[in-house]
PLY file of the C-alpha trace (Angstrom):
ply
format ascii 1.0
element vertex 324
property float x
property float y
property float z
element edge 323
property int vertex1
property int vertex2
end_header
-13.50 -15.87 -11.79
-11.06 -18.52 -12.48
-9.75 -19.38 -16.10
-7.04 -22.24 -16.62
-5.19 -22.15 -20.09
-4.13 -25.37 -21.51
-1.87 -25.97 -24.57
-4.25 -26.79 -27.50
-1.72 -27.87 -30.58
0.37 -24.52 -31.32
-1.53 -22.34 -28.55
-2.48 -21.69 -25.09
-6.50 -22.21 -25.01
-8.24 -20.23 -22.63
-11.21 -22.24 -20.57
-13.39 -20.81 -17.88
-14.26 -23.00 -15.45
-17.52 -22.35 -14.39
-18.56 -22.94 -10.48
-18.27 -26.74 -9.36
-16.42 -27.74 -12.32
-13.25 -29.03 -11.71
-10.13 -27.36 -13.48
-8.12 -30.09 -15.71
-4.65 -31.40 -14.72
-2.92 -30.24 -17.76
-3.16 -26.58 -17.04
0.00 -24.15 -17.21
-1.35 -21.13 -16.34
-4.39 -20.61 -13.54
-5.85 -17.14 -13.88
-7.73 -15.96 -10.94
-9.53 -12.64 -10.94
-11.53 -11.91 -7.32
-11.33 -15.34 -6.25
-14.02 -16.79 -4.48
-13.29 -19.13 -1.49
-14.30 -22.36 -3.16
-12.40 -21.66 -6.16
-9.56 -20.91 -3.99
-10.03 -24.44 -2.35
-10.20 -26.33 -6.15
-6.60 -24.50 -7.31
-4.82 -25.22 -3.58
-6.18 -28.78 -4.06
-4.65 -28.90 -7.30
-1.59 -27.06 -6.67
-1.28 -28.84 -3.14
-0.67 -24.80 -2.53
-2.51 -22.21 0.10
-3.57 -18.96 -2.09
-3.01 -15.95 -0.57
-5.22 -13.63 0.44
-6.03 -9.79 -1.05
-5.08 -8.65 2.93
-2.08 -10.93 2.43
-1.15 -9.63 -0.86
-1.64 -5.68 0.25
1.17 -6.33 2.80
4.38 -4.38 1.88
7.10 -6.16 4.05
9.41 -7.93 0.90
9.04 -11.24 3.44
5.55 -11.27 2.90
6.02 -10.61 -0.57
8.46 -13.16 -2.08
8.73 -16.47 0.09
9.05 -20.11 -0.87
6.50 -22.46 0.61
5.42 -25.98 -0.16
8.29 -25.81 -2.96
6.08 -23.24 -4.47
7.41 -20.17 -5.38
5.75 -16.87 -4.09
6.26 -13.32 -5.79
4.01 -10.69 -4.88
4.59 -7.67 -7.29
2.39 -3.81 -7.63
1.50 -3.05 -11.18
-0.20 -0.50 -13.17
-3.94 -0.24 -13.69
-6.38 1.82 -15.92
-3.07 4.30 -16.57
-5.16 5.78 -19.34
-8.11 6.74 -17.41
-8.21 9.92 -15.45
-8.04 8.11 -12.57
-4.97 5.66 -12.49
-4.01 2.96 -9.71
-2.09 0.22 -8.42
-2.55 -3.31 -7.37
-1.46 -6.60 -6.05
-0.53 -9.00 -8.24
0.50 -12.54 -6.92
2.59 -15.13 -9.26
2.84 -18.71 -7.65
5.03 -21.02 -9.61
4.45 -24.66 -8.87
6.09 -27.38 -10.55
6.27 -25.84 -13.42
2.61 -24.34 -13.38
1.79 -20.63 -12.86
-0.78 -19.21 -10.81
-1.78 -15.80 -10.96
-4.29 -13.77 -8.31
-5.53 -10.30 -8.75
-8.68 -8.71 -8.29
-7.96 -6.26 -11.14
-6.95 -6.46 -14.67
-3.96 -5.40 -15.40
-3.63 -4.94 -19.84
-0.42 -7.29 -19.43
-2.59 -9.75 -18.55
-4.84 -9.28 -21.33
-1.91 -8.96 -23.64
0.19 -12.02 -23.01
-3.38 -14.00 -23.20
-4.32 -13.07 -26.29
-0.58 -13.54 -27.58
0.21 -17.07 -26.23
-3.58 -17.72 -27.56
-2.54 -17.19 -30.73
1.07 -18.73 -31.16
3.22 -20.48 -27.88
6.25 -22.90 -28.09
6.33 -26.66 -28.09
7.52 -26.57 -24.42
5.61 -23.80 -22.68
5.35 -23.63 -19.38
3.83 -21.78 -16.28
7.73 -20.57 -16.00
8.21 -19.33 -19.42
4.42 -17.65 -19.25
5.50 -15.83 -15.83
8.73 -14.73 -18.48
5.90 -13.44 -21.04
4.09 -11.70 -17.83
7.20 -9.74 -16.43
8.10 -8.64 -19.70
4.71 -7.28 -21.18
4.77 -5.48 -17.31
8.12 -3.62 -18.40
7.13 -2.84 -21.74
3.69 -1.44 -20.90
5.67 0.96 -18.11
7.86 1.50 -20.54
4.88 3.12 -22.96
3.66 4.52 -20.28
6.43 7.21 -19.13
7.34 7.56 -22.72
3.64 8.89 -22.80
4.19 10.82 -19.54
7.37 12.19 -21.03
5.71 13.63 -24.32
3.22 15.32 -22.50
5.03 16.87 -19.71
7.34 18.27 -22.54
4.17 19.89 -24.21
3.45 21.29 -20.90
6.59 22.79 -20.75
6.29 24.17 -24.16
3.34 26.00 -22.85
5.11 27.33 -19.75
8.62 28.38 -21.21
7.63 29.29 -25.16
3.91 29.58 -25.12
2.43 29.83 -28.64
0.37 33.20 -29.19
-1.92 31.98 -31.97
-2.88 29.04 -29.67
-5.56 29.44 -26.45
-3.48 29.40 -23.30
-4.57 26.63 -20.69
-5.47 28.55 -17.42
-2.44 27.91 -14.41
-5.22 25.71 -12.89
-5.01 23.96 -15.52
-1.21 23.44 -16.09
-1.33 22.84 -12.24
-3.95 20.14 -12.28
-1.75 18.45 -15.24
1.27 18.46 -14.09
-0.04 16.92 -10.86
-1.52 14.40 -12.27
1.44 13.49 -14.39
3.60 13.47 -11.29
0.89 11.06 -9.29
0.70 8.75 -12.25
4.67 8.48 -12.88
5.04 7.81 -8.71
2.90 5.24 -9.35
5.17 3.47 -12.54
8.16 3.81 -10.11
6.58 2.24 -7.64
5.58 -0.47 -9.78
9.01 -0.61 -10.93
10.67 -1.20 -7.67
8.27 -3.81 -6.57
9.02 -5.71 -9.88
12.80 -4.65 -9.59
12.87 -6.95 -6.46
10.87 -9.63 -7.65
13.40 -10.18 -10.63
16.47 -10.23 -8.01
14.26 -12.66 -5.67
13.30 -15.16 -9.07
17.37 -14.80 -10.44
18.45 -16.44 -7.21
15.09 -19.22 -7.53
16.39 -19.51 -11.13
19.37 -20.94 -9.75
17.37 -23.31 -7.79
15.13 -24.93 -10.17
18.37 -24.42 -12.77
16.88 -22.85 -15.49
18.79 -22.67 -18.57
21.02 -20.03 -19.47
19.09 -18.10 -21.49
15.98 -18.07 -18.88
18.55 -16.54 -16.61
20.02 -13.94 -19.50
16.11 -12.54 -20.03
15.73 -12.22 -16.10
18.89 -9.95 -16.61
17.83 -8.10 -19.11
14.66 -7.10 -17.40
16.32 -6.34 -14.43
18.29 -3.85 -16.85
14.99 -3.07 -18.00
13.94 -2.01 -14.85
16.65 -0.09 -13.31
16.62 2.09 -16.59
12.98 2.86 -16.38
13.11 3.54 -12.55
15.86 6.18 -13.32
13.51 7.84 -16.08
10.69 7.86 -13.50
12.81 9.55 -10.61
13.77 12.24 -13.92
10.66 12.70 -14.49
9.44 13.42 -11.27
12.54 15.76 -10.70
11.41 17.35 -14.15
7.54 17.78 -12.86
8.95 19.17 -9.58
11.19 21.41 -11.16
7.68 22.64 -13.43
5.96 23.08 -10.53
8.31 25.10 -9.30
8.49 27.38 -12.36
4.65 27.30 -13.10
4.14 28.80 -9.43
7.22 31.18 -10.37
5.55 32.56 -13.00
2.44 33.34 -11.33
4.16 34.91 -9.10
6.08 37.27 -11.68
2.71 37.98 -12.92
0.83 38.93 -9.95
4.03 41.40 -8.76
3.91 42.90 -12.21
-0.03 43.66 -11.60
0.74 44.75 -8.21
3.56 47.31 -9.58
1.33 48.49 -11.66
-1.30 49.76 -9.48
1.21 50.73 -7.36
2.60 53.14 -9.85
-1.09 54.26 -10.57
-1.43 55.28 -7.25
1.73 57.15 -7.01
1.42 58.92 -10.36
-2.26 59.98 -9.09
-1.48 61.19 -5.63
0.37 64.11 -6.39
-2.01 65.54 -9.21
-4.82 64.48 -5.98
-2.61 66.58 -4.14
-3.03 70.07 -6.24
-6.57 69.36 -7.06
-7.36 68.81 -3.27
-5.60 72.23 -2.72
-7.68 74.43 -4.95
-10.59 72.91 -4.34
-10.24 74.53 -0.34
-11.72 77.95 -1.89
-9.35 80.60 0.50
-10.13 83.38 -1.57
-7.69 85.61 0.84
-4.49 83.58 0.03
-4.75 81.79 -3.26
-4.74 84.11 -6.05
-5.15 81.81 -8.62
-8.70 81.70 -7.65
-9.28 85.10 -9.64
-7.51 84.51 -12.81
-8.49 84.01 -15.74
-6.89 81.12 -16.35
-6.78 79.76 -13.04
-8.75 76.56 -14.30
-6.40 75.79 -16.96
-3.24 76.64 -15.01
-4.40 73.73 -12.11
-4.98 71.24 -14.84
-1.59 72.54 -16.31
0.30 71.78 -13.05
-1.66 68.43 -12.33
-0.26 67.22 -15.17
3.31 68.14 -14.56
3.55 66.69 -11.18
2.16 63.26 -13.06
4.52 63.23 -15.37
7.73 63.96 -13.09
6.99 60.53 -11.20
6.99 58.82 -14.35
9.83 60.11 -15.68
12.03 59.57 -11.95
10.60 55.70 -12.47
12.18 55.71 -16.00
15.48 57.27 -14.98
15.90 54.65 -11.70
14.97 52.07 -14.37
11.79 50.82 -12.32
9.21 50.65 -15.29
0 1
1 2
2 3
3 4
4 5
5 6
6 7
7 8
8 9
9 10
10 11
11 12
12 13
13 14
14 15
15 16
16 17
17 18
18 19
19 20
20 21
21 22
22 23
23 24
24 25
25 26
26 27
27 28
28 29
29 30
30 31
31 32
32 33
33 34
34 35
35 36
36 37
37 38
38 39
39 40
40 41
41 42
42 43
43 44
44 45
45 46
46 47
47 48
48 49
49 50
50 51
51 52
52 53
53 54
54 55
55 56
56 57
57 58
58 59
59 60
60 61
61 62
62 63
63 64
64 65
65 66
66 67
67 68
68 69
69 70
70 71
71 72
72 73
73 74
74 75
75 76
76 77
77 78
78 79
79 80
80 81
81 82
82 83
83 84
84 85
85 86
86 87
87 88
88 89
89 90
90 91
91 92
92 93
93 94
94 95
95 96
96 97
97 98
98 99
99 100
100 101
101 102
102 103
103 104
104 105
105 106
106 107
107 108
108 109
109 110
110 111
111 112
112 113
113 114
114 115
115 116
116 117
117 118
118 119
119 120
120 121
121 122
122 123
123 124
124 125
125 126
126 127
127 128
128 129
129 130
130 131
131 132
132 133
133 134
134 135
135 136
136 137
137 138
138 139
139 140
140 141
141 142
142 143
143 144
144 145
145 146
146 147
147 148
148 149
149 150
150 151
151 152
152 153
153 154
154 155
155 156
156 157
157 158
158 159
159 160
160 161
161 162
162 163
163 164
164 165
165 166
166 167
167 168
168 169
169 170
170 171
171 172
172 173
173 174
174 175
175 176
176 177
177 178
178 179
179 180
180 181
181 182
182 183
183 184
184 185
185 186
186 187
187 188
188 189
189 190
190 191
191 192
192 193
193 194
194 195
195 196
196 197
197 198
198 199
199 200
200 201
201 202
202 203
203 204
204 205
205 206
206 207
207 208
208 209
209 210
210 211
211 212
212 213
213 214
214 215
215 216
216 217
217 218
218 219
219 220
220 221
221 222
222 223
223 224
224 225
225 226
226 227
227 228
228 229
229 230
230 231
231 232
232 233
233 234
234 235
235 236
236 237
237 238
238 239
239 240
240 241
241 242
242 243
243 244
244 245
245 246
246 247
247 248
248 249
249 250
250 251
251 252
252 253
253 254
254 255
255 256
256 257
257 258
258 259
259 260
260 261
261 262
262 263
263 264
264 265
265 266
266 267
267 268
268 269
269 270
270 271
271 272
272 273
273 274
274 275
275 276
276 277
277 278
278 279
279 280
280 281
281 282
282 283
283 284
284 285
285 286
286 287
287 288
288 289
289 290
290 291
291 292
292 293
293 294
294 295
295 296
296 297
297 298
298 299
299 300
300 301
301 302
302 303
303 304
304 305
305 306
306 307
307 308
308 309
309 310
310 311
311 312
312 313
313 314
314 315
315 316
316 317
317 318
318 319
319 320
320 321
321 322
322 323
């Protein structure tokens, strides 16, 4: 699908060019979702630019990634997709700036993209741009990260609430449970960082392009302050993850406390019981020649009598050694 915004009086207006239309000269930003090849062909004949391929975009090496070609600018970045489903991802997002015009290819849909759309279509400045809407990009990018491990953050806390002060009028989640959580917390805040780094270096590789096309100073000062931006939110990922490990760690602690308490316990069962299995398994051999207490009268009593002391006397060694 390809959709070209054009500056309609105090707004970016959003147009959809529909197959073998042609997209109008005055566009600043050209929006393609899962390109097809002969819209491809209209924006490179436009741009006098090759679009990239999704193979292309996939590739990780940082020269295949940001590159200058045809004095166009190329920045290839990873960013965040369906974070609030159950199944989060990420992928390739490429930003072309030619003179003065942005391009954008992705065959997903990022909500930045959404966001800054629906923003610039309801207010822009006098002199937008395709470089000031790559600015708008970039920093609804950071700030939807940023929601996102504050999100992560909350939650993993509750977690640990759970783990470390469990409330007893609330239903426990099962350790599956806390195990499948935490797990998928720890995927989805891998995947922020790594958004976060790939950004991270497309800042440094547009702050020495700024220079280039000489951008004014306070174009530079935001690409600064993202790159801020970004360094602090990569160190709260990397805490985070360090946090999740560190619950891991604990959660599979405590199951472990738990299962050597149950297996104590039956292991103090089956010593207490053994010697009381002990004098029962003696009287119950019937030598009438050597065991008087066959004949008495309270012979019975006197065996349950005895079984009982010899299961209290492990007990109370257990309690003196400090074992129970």
């Amino acid at each position: 699908m390809l959709s070209v915004y054009v500056q309609n009086g105090g707004a970016l207006e959003r147009i959809a060019i529909e197959p073998g239309a042609e997209p109008p000269e005055a566009a600043v930003w050209i929006d393609l979702v899962t390109p097809t090849v002969q819209e491809d062909r209209m924006v490179e004949a436009l741009l006098g630019i090759a679009v990239p391929t999704r193979e292309e975009m996939q590739e990780i090496e940082v020269s295949s990634r940001l590159y200058v070609e045809s004095a166009a600018r190329y920045m290839t970045a990873t960013l965040m997709c369906q974070s609030d489903t159950a199944t989060p991802k990420t992928t390739a997002v490429t930003f072309i700036l030619s003179k003065h015009r942005l391009c954008t290819v992705r065959y997903d849909d990022p909500r930045p993209f959404a966001i800054v759309g629906n923003k610039l279509g309801r207010a822009c400045g006098p002199k937008v741009s395709g470089d000031s809407v790559l600015m708008d990009l970039l920093d609804a990018v950071i700030d939807r990260s940023a929601d996102i491990l504050e999100r992560v953050a909350a939650e993993v806390d509750q977690v640990s609430h759970s783990i470390f002060e469990p409330d007893d009028d609330k239903v426990q989640q099962s350790y599956n449970d806390v195990l499948k959580a935490l797990g998928r917390k720890g995927d989805l805040t891998s995947k922020v960082r790594e958004s976060q780094v790939s950004v991270g270096r497309l800042l440094s590789f547009l702050v020495h392009e700024a220079e280039v096309l000489k951008w004014n100073k306070e174009a530079r000062t935001q690409i600064q302050s993202m790159q801020r931006d970004v360094l602090s939110l990569t160190d709260h990922a990397s805490f985070l993850s360090n946090k999740i490990t560190f619950l891991l760690d604990a959660m599979l602690g405590v199951v472990n406390i738990q299962q050597n308490a149950i297996i104590k316990i039956f292991s103090i069962m089956a010593v207490v019981f053994m010697p009381p299995t002990l004098v029962a398994s003696i009287y119950g051999m019937n030598f009438h020649g050597g065991m008087v207490e066959l004949d008495w009268q309270y012979g019975y009593a006197w065996a349950l009598f005895l079984m009982f002391v010899v299961a209290i006397l492990p007990i109370a060694f257990f309690k003196w050694k400090k074992w129970l």
